[in-house]
C-alpha positions as a LaTeX table, in Angstrom:
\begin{tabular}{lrrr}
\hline
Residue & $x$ (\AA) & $y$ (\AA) & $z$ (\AA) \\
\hline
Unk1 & 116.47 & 101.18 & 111.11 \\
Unk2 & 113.62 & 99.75 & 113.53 \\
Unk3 & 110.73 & 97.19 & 111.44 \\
Unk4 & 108.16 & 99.93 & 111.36 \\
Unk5 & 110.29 & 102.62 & 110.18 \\
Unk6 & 111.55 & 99.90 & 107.53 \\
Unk7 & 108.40 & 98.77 & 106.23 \\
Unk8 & 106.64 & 102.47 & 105.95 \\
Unk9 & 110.10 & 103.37 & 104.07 \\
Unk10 & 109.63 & 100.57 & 101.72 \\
Unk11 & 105.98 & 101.21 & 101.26 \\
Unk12 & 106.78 & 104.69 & 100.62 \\
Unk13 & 109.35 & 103.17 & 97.70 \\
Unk14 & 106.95 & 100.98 & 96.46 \\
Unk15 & 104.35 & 103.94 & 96.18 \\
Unk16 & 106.27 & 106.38 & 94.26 \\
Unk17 & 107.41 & 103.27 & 91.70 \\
Unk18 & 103.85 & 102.66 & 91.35 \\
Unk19 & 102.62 & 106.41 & 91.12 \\
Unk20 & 105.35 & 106.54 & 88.49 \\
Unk21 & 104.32 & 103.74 & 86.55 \\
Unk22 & 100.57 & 105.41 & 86.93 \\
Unk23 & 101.41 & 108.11 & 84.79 \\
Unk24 & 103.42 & 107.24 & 82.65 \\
Unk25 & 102.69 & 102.81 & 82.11 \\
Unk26 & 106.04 & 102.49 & 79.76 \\
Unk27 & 106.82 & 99.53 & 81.59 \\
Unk28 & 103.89 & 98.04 & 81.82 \\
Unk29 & 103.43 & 98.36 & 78.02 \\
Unk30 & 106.89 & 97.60 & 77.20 \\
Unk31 & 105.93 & 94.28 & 79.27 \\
Unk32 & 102.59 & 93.41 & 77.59 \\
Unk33 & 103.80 & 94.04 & 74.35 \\
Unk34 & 106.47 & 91.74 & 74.42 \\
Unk35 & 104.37 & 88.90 & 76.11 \\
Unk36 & 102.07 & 89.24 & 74.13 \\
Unk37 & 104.17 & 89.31 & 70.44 \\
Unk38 & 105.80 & 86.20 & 71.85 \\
Unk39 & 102.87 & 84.57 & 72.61 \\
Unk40 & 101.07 & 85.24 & 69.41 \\
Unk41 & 104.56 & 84.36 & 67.39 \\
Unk42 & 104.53 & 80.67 & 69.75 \\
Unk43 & 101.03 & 80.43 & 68.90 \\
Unk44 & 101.06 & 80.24 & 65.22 \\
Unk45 & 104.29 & 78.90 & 65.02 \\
Unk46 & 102.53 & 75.59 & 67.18 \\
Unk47 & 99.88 & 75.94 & 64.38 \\
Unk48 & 97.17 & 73.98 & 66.83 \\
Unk49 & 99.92 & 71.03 & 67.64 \\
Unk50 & 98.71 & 69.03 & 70.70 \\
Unk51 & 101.57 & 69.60 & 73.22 \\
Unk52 & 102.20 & 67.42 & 76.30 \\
Unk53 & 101.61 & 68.93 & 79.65 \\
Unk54 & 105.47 & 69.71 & 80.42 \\
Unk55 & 106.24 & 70.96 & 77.32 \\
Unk56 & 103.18 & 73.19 & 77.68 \\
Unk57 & 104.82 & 74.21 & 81.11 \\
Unk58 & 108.21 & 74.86 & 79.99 \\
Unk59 & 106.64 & 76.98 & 76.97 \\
Unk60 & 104.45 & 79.51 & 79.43 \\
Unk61 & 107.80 & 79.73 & 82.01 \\
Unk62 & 110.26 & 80.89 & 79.60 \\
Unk63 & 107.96 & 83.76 & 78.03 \\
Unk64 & 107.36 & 84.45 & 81.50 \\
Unk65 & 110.83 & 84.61 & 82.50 \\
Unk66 & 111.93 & 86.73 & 79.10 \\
Unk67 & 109.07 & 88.77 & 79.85 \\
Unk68 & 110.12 & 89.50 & 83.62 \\
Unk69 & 113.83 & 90.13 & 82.87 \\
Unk70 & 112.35 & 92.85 & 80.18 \\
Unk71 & 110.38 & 94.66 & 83.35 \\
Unk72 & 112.64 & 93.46 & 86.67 \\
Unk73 & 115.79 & 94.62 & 84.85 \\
Unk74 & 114.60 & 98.54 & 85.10 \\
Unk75 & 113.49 & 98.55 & 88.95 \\
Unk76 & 116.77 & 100.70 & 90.02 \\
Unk77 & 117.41 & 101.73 & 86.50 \\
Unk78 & 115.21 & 104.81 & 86.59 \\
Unk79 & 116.72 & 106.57 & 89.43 \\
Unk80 & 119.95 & 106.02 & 87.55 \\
Unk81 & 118.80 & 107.64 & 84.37 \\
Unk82 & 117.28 & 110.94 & 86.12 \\
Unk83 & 120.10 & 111.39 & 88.72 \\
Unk84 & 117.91 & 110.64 & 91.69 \\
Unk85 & 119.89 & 107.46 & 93.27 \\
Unk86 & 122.34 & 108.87 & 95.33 \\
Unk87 & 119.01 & 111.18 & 96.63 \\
Unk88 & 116.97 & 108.42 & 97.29 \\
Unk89 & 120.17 & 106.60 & 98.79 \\
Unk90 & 120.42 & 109.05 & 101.22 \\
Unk91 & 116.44 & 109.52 & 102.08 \\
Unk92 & 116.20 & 105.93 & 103.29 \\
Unk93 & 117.93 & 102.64 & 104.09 \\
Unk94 & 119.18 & 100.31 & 101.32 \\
Unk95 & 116.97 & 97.69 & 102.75 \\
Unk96 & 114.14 & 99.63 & 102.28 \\
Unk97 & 115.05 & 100.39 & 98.74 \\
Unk98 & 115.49 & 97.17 & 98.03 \\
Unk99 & 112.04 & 96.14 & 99.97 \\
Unk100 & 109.83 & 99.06 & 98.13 \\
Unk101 & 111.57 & 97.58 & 93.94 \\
Unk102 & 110.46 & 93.65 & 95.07 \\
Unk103 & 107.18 & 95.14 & 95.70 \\
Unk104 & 106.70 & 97.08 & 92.79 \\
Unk105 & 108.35 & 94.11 & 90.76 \\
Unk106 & 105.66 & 91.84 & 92.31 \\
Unk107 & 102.83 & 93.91 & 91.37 \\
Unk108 & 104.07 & 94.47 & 88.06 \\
Unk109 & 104.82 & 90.60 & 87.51 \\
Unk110 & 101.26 & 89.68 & 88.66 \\
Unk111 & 99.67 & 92.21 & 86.47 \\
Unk112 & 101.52 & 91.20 & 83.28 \\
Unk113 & 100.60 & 87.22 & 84.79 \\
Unk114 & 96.63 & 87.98 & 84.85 \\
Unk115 & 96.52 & 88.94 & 80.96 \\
Unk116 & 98.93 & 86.77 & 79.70 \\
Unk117 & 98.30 & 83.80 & 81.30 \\
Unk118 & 94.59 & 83.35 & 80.51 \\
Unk119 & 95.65 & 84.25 & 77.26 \\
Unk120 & 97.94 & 81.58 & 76.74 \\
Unk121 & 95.29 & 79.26 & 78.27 \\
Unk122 & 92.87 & 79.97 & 75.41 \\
Unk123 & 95.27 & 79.99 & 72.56 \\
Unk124 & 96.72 & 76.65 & 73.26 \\
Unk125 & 93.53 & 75.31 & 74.23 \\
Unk126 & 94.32 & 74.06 & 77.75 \\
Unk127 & 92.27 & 73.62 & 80.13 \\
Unk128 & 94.13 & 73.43 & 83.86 \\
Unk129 & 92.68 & 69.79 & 85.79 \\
Unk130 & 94.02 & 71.89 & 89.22 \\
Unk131 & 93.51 & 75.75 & 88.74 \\
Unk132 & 94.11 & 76.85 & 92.39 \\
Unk133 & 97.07 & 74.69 & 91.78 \\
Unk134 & 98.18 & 77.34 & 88.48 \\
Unk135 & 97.70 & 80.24 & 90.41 \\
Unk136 & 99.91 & 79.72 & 93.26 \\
Unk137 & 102.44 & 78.40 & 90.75 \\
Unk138 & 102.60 & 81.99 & 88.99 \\
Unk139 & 102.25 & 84.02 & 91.93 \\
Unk140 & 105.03 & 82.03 & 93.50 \\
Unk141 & 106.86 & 82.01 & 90.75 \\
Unk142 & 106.73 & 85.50 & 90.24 \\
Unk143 & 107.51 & 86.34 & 93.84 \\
Unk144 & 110.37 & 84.21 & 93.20 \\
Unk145 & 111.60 & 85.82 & 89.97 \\
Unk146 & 110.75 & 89.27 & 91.58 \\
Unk147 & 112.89 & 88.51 & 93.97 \\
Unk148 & 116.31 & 87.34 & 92.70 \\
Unk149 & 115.60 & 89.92 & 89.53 \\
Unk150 & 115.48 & 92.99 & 92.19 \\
Unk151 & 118.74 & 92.22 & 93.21 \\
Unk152 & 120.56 & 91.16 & 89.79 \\
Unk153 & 118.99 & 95.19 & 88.79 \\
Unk154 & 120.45 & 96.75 & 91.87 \\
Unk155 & 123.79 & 94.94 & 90.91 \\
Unk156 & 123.66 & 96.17 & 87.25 \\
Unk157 & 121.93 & 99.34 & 87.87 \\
Unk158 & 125.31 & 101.03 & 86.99 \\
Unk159 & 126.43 & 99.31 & 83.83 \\
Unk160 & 125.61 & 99.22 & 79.99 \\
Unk161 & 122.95 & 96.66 & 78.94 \\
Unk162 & 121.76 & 95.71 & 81.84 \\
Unk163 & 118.68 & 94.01 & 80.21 \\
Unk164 & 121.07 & 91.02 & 78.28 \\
Unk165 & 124.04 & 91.23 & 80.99 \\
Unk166 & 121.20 & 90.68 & 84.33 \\
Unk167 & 119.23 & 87.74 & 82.22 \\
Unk168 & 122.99 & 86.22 & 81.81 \\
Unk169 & 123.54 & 86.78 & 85.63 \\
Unk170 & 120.29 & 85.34 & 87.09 \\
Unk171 & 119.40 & 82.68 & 84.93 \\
Unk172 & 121.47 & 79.95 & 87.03 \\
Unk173 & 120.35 & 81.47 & 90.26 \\
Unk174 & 116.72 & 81.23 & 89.03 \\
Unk175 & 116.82 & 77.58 & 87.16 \\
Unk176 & 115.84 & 75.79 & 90.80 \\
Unk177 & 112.74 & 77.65 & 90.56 \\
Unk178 & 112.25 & 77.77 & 86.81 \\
Unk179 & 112.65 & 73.97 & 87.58 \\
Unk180 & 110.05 & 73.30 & 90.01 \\
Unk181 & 107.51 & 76.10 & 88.69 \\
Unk182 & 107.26 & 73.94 & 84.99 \\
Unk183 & 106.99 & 70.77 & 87.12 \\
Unk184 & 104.25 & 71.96 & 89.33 \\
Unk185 & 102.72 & 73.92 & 86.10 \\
Unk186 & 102.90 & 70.34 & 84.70 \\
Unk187 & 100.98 & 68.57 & 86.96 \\
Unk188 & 98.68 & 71.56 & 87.62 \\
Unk189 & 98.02 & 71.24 & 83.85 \\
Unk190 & 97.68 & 67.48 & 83.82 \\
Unk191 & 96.04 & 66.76 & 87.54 \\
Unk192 & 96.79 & 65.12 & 90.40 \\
Unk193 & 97.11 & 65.15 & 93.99 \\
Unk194 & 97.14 & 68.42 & 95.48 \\
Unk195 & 98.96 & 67.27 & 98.21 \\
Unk196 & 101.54 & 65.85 & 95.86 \\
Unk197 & 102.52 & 69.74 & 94.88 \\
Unk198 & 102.79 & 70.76 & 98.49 \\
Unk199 & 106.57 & 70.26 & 98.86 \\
Unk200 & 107.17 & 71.86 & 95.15 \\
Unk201 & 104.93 & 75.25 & 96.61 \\
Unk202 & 107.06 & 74.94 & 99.64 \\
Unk203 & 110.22 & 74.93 & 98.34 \\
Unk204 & 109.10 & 77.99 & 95.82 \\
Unk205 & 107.63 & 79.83 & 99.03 \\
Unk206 & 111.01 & 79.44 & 100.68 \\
Unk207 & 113.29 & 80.01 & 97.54 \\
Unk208 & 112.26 & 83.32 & 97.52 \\
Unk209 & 112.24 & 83.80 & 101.22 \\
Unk210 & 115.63 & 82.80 & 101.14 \\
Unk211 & 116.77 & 84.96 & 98.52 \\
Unk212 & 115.01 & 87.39 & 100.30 \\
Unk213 & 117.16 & 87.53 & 103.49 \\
Unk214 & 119.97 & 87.32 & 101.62 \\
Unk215 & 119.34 & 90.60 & 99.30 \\
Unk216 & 118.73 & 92.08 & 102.51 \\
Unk217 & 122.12 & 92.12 & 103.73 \\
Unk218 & 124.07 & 91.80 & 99.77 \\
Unk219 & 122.25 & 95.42 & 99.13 \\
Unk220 & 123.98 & 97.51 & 101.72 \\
Unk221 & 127.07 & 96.90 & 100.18 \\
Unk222 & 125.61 & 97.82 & 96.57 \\
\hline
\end{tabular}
């Protein structure tokens, strides 16, 4: 398939995921609801404890990460639940499949990100000494997760339990970014050199870019 037949399959993917979600938000929902319940329960269980900067970090990443594997684990789920796959299989390239769920798994990262995020800001009481710094951690980081959690759903699309069996799957691919997004939340938290987080944004940037290609060619035999 040529680039611009590619890309205005995938957007055409992404569109109908997103009209989908539109009218009927059950993701979305599902998503906030969860977030939110575990960041209330975190909240009260901290009982207005002064946490350090990394543990503050690691706290926000793993509701985040829960939180995505809730949402990511559904993006090829719904076609397999109405009967559509093997439709939509034949309608367009894999690649463009694949392309049009990262989207929609981005979007619906970043929009679950926005709430909850400034939400967990006020409830622990933190106040970011680099904020630019925070929100290309969490769009990274969701890009990232977004990512490698597109292709763990295509490759459980099929089974039982995907939610529990994909989080199992992609936990050790994800930990290198999990990793470097709680440091650079850290320090984003803390302060410091912006300069000092350029190599930690890089190697997030290129994580995902990497992961990216790769899907790219696992998918077509999925």
């Amino acid at each position: 398939m040529q680039f611009c037949s590619l890309i205005k399959a995938a957007w055409t993917v992404f569109r109908k995921d997103l009209r989908c979600e539109f009218r009927t938000p059950l993701n979305f929902s599902i998503l906030m609801i969860f977030a939110v319940t575990v960041l209330m329960v975190v909240s009260f269980a901290v009982g207005g404890i002064a946490l350090d900067p990394t543990l503050l970090a690691a706290l926000l990443w793993v509701m985040l990460f829960f939180t995505a594997m809730t949402g990511v684990a559904r993006a090829y789920v719904q076609e397999e639940e109405t009967g559509t796959a093997l439709v939509l299989r034949l309608a367009t390239d894999s690649a463009a499949i694949y392309i049009g769920k990262v989207l929609y798994s981005f979007v619906l990262l970043v929009g679950v990100a926005i709430v909850v995020v400034p939400l967990y800001l006020v409830l622990f009481s933190v106040a970011p000494a680099m904020p630019l710094a925070l929100a290309a951690t969490v769009v990274l980081g969701c890009l990232g997760i977004a990512v490698t959690g597109t292709t763990f759903s295509a490759i459980v699309a099929q089974v039982t339990a995907q939610g529990s069996l994909m989080t199992v799957l992609s936990f050790p691919v994800m930990l290198p970014l999990l990793w470097i997004a709680i440091s650079t939340t850290s320090t984003a938290f803390a302060g410091s050199n912006l300069v000092a987080l350029a190599p930690d944004l890089a190697f997030m940037f290129f994580y995902s870019g990497m992961t990216f290609v790769a899907s790219l060619v696992l998918v077509e035999y999925l």
